[in-house]
N, C-alpha and C positions, 0 to 999 in steps of 0.2 A: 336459651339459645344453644347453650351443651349438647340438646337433642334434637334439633333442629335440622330437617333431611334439607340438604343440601348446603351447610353450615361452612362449608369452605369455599375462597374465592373464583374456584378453577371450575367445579362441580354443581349447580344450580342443584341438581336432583342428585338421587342414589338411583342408579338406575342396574338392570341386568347386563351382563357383561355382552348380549347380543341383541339389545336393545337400544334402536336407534331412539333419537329426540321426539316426542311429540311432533308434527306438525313438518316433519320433511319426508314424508312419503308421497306420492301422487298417484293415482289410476296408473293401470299398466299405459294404455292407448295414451294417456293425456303426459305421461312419462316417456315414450319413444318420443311425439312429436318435441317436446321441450328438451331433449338431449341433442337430437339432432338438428334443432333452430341453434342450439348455443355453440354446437360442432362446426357449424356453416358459417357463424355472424363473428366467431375466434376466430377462423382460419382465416379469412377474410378481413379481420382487423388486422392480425398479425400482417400477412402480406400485402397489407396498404401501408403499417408503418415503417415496412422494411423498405419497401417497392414504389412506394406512392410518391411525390414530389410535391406534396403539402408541407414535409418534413424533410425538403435537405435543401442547402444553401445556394447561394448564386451560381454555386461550381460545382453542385450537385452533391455537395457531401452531406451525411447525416447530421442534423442537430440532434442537440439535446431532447426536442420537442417530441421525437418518435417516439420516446419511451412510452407516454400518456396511453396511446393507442393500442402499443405493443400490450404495456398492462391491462390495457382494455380486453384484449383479444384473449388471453392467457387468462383472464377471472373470469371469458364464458366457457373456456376451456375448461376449468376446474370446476367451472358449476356444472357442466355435463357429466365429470365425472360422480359429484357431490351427488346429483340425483340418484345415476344408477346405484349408488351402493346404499341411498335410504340418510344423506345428510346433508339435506339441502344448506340446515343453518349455520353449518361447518363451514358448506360451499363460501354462504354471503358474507359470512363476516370475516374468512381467510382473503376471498376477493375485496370486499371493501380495505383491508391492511394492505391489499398492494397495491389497489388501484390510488388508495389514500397516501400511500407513501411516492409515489409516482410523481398524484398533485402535489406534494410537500416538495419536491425536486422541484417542480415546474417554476417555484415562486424564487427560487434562492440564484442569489447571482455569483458566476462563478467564471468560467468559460477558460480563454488561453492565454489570459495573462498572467503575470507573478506576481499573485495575490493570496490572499486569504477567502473563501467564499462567506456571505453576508448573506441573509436573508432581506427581501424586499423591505425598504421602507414602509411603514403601516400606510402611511397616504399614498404608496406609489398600488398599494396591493390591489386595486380596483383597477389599476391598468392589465392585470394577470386573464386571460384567457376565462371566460365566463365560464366554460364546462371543469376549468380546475377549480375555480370557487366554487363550482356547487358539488362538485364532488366533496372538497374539504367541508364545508355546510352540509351534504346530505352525513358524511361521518360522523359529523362533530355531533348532530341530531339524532343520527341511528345510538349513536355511543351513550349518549344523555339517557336513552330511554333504557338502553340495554342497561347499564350499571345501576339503574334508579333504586329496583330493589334489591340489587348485591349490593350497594355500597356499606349497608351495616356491619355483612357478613366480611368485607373486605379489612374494614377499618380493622372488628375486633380481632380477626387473625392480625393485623400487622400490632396490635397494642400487645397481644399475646404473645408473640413472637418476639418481636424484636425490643428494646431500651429505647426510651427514648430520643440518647446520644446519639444511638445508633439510626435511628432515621434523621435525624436531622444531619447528620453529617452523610449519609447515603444520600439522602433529598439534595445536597450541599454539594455535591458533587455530579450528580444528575444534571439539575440547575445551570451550573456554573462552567461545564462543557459542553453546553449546549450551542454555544454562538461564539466566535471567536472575537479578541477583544478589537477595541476601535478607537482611534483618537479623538472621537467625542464620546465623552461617558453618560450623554444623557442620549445617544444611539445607542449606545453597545446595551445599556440598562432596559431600553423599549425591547431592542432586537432580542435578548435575554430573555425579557418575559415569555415574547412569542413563539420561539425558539422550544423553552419547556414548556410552554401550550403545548405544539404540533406535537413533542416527543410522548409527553404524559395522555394525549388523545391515542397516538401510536397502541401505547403501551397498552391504554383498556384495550382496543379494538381487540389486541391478540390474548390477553386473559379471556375476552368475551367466546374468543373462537376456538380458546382451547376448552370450555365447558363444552363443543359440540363435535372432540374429536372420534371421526368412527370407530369402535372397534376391529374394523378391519386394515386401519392407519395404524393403531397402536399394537397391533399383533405384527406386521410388518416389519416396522421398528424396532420392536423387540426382538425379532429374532437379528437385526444385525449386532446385537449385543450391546446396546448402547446405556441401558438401564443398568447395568451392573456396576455398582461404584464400590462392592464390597472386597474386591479382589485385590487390597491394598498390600502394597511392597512385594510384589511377586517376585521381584529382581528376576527379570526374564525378558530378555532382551532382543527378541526373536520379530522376525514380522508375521502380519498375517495379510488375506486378501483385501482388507479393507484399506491396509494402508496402500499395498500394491498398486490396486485400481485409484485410488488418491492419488497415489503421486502420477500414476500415465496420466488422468485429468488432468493435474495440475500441468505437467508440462506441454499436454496439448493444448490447452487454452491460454495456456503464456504465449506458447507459440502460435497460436491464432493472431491475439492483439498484439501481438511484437511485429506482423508481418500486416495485417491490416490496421491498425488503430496508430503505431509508433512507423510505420511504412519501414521499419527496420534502417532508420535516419536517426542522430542520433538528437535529444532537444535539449541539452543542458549540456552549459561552455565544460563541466569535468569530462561529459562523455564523447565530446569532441577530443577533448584532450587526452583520453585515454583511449580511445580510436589510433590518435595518432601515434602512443606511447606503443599499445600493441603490434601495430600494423610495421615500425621497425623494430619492436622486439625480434617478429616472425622474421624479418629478415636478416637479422641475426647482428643490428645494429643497437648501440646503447645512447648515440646520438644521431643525427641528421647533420650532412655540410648545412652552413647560413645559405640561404636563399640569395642570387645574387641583387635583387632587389625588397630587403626584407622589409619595406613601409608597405608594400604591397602584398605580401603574404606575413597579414597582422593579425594573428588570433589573441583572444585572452586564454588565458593560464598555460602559458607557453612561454619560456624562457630565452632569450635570444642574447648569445654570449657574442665575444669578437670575430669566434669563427664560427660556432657549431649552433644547432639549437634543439630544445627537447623538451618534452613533460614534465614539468617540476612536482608530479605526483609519485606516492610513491609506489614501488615498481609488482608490486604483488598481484595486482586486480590484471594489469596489462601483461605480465607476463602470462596469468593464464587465459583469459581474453585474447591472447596470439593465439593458441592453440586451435582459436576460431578462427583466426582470419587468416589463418594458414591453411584449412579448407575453404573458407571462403563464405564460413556461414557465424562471423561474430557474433549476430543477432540469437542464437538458438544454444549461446552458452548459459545465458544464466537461465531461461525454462527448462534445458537439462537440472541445473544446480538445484533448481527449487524442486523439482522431483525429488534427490537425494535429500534433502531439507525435509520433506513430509517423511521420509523413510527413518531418518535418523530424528525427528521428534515423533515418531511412532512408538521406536527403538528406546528411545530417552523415558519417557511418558510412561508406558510397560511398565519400564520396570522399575517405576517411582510410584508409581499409583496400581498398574492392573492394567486389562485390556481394554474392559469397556471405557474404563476414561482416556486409555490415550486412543480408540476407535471415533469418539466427540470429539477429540480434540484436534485430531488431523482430519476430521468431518468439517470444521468450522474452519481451520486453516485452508484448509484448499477452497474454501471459496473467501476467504477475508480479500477484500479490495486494496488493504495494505500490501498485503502478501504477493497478490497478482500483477499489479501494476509495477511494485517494484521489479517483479522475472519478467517482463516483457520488456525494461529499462537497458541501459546500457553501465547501469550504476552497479555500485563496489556491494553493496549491502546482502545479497543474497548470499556470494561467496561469501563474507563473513558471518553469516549464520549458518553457514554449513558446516565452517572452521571450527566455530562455537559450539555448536552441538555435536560434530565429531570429537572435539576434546571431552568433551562433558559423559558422552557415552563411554569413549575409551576411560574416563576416570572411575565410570560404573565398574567398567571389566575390572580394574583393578581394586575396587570395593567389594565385588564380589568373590575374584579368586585369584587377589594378590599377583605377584610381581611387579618385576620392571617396565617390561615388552610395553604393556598398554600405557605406562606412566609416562613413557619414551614417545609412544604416537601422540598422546596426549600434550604432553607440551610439544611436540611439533606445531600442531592442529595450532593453540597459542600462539608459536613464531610466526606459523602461516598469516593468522589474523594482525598481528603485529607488522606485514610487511605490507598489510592493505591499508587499513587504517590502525594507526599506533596507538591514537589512544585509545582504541577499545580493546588492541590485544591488551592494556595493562589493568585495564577492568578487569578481563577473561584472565589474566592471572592472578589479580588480587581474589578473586571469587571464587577459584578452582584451591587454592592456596587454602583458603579459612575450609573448604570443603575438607579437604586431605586433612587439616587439624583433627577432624570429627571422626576418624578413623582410631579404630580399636587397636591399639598396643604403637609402643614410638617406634617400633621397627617400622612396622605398617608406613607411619607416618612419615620419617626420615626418609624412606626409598623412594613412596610417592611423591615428594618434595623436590628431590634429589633426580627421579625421573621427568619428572616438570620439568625444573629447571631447565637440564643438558636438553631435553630436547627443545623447547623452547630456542635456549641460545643457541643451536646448531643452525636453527631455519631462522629464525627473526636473525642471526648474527651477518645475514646475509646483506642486509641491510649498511653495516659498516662500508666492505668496500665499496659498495654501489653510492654510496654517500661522499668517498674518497674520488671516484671518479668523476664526479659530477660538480663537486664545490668545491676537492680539495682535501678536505677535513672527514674524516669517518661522522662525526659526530654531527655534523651541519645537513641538517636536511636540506634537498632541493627545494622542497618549496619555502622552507624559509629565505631562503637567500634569494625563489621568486617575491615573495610578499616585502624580504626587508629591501631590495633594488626597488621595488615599485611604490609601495605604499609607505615603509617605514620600517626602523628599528620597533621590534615590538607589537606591530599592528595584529600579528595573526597567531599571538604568544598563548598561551594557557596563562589564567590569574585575572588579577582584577589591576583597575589603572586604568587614565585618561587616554591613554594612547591606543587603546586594544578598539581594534574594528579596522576593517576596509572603506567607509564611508559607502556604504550601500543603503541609499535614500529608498525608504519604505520596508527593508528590510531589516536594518537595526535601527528599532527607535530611538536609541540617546546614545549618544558621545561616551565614549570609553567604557567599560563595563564592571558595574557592581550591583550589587542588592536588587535594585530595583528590576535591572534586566536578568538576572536568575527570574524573577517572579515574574516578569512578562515571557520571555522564553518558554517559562515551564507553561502558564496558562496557555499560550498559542499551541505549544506541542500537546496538552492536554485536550483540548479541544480537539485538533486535528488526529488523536487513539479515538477520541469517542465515536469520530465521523468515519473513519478510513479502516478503522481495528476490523470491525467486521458490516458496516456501510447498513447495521440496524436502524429501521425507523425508529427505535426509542431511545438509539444511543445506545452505544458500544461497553459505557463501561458501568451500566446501573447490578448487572448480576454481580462484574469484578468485584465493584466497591463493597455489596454486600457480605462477599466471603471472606474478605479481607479484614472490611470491620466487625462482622457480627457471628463469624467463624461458625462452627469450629475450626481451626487451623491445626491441620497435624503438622508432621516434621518437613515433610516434604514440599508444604505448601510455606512454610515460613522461609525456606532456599528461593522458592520461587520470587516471593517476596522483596525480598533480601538481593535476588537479584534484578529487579524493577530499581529498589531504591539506588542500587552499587551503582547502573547504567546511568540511570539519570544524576546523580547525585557529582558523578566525576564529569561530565555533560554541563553542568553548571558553571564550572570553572572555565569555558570556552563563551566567549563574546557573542557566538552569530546559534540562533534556534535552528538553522538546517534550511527553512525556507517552507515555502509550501509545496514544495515538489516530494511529489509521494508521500504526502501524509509526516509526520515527525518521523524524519529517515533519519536522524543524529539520536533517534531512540531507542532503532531499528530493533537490536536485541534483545530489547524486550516482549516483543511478538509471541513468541512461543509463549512466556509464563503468565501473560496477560489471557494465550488462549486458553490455558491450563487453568487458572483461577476461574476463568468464568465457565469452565466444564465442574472447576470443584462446585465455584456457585449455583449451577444449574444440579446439581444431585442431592447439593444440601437443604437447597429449596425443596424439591423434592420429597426429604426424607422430612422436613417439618411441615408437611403439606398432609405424608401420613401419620403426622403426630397430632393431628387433629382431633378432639372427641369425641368422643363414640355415637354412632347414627350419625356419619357425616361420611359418604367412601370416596376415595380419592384414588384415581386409577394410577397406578402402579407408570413412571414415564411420562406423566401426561405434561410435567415442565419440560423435560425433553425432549417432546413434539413441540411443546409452544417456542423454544429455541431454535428448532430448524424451520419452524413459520417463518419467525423472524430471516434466518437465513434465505431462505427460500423467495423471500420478497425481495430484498439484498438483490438476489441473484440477479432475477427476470428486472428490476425496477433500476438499483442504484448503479449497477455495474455497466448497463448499457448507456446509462445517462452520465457518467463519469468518463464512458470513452468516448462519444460522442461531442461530448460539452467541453471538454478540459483535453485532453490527450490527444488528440488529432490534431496535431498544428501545433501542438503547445510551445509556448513562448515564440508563435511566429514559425517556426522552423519549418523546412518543405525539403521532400527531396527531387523536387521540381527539374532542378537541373540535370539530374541525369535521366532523366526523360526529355529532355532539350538533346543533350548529347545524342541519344541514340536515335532521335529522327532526324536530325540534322548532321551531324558527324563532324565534332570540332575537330579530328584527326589531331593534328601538333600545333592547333594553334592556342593560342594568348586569350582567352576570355575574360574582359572585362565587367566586372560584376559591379554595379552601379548600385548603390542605396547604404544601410547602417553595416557596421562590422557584426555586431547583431539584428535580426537573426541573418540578414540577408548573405552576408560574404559567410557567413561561418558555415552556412546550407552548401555552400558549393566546393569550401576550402577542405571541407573532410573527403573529397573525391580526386584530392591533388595526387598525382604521383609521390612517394619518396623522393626520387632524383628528378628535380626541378630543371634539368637538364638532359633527356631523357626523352622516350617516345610518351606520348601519348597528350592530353590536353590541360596546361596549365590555366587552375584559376587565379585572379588576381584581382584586387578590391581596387576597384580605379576611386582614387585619391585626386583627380584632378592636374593640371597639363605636366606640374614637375613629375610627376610618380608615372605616368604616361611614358615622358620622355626616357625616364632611366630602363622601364622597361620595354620600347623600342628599340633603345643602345643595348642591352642584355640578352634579344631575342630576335635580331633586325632581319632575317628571314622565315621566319613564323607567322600565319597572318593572324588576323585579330579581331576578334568580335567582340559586340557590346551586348551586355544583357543588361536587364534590369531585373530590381529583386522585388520578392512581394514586399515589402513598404514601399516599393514606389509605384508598381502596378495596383496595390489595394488586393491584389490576388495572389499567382502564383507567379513563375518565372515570367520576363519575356523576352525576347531578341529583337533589339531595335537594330540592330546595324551587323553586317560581315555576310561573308568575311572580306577583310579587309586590309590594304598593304600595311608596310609600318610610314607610310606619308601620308595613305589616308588617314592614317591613326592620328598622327598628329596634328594634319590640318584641320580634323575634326573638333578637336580640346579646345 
């Protein structure tokens, strides 16, 4: 088998380096007509899944269901190309991974509640759309035949390769993040199975398609520098064009789905909340007067004192979030952020590894569906990864040429994260801390320390007063004194104890927090890296796992490590997993070293791919292409199907109402918002004025004839409309009644 041409898993044949496959070439004439059937019968899927009303809802919005077509449309697109350059079999088996990864979306249930996504019930699976089952069937059968006679060559590369430990706890991890858990364990156990079925079919289909990559794909590739992994510890901190153009993508397609997919509304009660916190920061306010009927203007996570009321979050995220809504465009702050975020783990990446790794690794970040979804959000997390890797670079400059200056920005960057969320700025300085230990001579070390520190405490210190003004006490956070007024002494503490949780049914499964919820937490947030890290049909974390466990691991990649475990590990000690909004966002800062492991993974596979024995040749990148396959399906397959299915509406939310407003013109009147304080009043309550007294149109949750009447007596020349909210239409907004006096008001209740 040592001489055996084509003896590795990737390569069927030894072939010349401008030598297509057997068997994908066609006649020139028989070759035009067959590019331009697949140019015609693409463009025309595409524009029927875009355009077509087979695939959008009662109200005309996209489902999830256009993907199928869209995939369709795009694998005869790639087959036309596949022909012209002489690789039909490249073409079918890269199309069959996306069109297969498509149908694997199609089956899984997900959509816009607050939930975890599930794959269909096995008895429900025959109610699935007859063309996604045979698509998964014609796969599952292409795969069977295609791997029949590679699988000998596959197994003894993996017995030569890797310990046996080592697969079984890779396999064990593969497996085990494949389906998220369930409170029946003989579903979660079936779902389990199925789960690493669809992923490990995945997973051939794109080994089988990289045995038939062109050589005109891997010259390509090559020249963007991607293959280079030997340029290690350059400590060179500079950018180049790849990151560049990275980050402009990144930020235009944040800013695409921020303004079509999120409608620039915000869908989760913090980003309400911090809408609100910004929007009087800008004004140059630290509270808001009490509303003079405040049962009617009832949000959650909003503190309501004897006089005043405000954001009991804390004030980091919304002071710079003002800066948006001081122009007017909140929404297009954090797709700026995540721009700078690909720039500075460009910047970070360089000069820890070399170019070509940190050019993969801001390759794979700018399209990770964790990464994007959360810059299109209204959430805290992107600015704290910007914090985090601005520290972490400035900690490089002072690694590399000494002084204070960078130690100084450096723990700023720290206090900054500290004033957004606190307990990850004390991760980011537990972490930056053991880093500065590892420096040469104690002067080195002392100053770094020492520039930490002050800066740190100069910017998080800001936190005190802002804490004195708000509770009282420097030391008493806002939101504890919302959670302990509302829910309890202790309820939203760090630690373990019977009292810790909000009572948030279906989001934390047991009473109080120990042991057993670390272990359920971790496995939901595990599951949700492998799905959301980079939105892979084979699962997001099978290359991670392998470099982690089966290394080699240099110095750099054990920091990396080291800081997965530090994030999640101090993450334990808190009650609630984050939720299913955006993917594990309570794990957020692990993003970068998760993409960075699985760029180590991907080169190291790689270089044992050329460690194979002699008479077996293995093209130089050819895992490196089969990574961006994987991406590349991601892209066209899981990201449309993720905005469509889940994020358009999510958790209910519309921004309905102000599209009412502006065909209608409540001018100063009283709108009545009829249905739940979620999502429905909360949809129209983020477009209140500040000054509830003031020009323009107050919303107000009608609570029924007492809450009616106080707000007649509070407003009693204002007229009055009634809306209704989508839980009561089943849609979007509606106006059932106004405008109307304040007697029609009342004789109406």
């Amino acid at each position: 088998m040592g001489t055996e041409r084509g003896n590795d898993p990737v390569n069927a044949a030894a072939r010349g380096p401008n030598t297509p496959p057997r068997g994908t070439t066609v006649g020139p004439a028989l070759e035009m007509v067959a590019v331009a059937l697949c140019v015609v019968l693409g463009v025309a899927l595409v524009l029927w899944s875009v355009l077509g009303t087979a695939f959008r809802d009662t109200e005309g919005f996209l489902t999830g269901s256009f993907g199928m077509p869209l995939a369709g449309g795009l694998t005869l697109l790639l087959l036309a190309w596949s022909i012209r350059v002489g690789a039909l079999a490249f073409g079918c088996w890269t199309g069959l991974l996306m069109v297969g990864q498509a149908a694997t979306l199609q089956l899984i249930e997900a959509g816009t509640c607050v939930c975890y996504q599930h794959l269909r019930a096995v008895e429900q699976l025959g109610q699935a759309s007859p063309v996604v089952l045979g698509v998964v069937v014609l796969q599952a059968a292409a795969v069977a035949v295609g791997i029949f006679r590679l699988l000998p060559t596959v197994l003894g590369w993996l017995r030569r390769t890797f310990a046996l430990w080592q697969l079984l706890v890779i396999a064990s991890l593969f497996a085990l993040t494949s389906a998220a858990l369930s409170s029946n364990p003989i579903l979660w156990v079936t779902e389990l199975g199925l789960a690493t079925t669809l992923q490990l079919l995945h997973l051939t289909t794109v080994v089988l398609a990289a045995r038939f990559v062109p050589e005109v794909l891997l010259e390509r590739v090559g020249r963007w520098g991607l293959f280079d992994s030997e340029d290690y510890g350059t400590q060179y901190l500079g950018l180049d064009r790849v990151a560049i153009v990275s980050a402009a993508v990144v930020m235009a397609v944040a800013a695409v789905l921020s303004l079509v997919v999120y409608d620039r509304h915000p869908h989760i009660p913090d980003e309400v909340s911090y809408l609100y916190q910004a929007r009087y920061f800008a004004a140059g306010m630290l509270t808001m007067p009490l509303p003079p009927v405040p049962e009617a203007i009832n949000l959650d996570l909003m503190y309501y004192a004897q006089d005043r009321w405000f954001s009991p979050l804390p004030l980091g995220w919304a002071g710079v979030l003002a800066l948006g809504s001081l122009v007017g465009v909140p929404w297009l702050v954090n797709p700026v952020l995540a721009g700078v975020a690909v720039l500075l783990t460009f910047s970070l990446v360089r000069y820890l590894y070399g170019q070509g790794t940190a050019r993969l690794t801001v390759l794979l970040l700018a399209a990770s569906p964790w990464f994007l979804f959360l810059a299109m959000s209204f959430m805290t997390h992107t600015l704290t990864l910007v914090l985090a890797l601005g520290a972490a670079v400035a900690t490089c400059r002072v690694h590399r040429d000494g002084g204070v200056g960078w130690a100084l920005i450096g723990g700023a960057a720290i206090g900054g994260v500290s004033l957004v969320r606190p307990l990850e700025g004390l991760a980011l300085a537990a972490i930056l801390s053991l880093v500065a230990l590892t420096f040469r001579g104690w002067k080195a070390k002392v100053l770094t320390l020492l520039g930490l520190g002050i800066g740190a405490a100069a910017l998080g210190g800001l936190m005190l007063p802002y804490n004195a003004a708000l509770t009282g006490d420097p030391l008493r956070f806002p939101l504890m004194e919302y959670t302990t007024s509302y829910y309890g002494p202790l309820t939203n503490a760090l630690g373990f104890g019977p009292e810790r949780g909000l009572g948030w049914f279906g989001l934390d499964p047991f009473p109080g927090h120990g042991l057993r919820d670390v272990l359920v937490n971790a496995a939901l947030n595990g599951f949700s890296v492998n799905i959301e890290l980079f939105g892979w049909a084979t699962g997001s974390v099978l290359v991670l796992a392998a470099i982690v466990f089966a290394g080699p691991l240099r110095r750099a990649d054990v920091l990396m490590v080291g800081v997965v475990g530090g994030i999640v590990g101090i993450h334990s000690l808190y009650w609630f997993s984050g939720g299913p909004d955006f993917g594990a966002r309570y794990w957020y800062l692990i993003v970068v070293p998760c993409v960075v492991l699985t760029v180590r993974g991907v080169h190291a596979l790689q270089q044992r791919l050329g460690q194979a024995p002699s008479g077996s040749r293995v093209r130089p990148g050819i895992v490196v292409v089969a990574a961006l396959l994987l991406t590349g399906s991601a892209v066209v397959t899981y990201l449309p199907w993720r905005s469509a299915d889940k994020y358009h509406h999510y958790r209910g939310m519309r921004p309905g109402i102000r599209v009412l407003e502006r065909e209608n013109g409540f001018g100063q009147g009283v709108v009545l918002v009829q249905g739940e304080r979620w999502p429905d009043y909360s949809s129209a309550a983020i477009y209140n004025p500040l000054d509830l007294d003031g020009d323009g149109p107050i919303y107000a949750w009608d609570q029924g004839p007492v809450v009616r009447g106080q707000l007649v007596e509070a407003y009693p020349q204002r007229p009055f409309w009634i809306v209704a909210g989508p839980t009561v239409t089943g849609t979007g907004f509606e106006i059932l009644a106004g405008p109307l006096t304040s007697s029609e008001v009342v004789a109406d209740r």
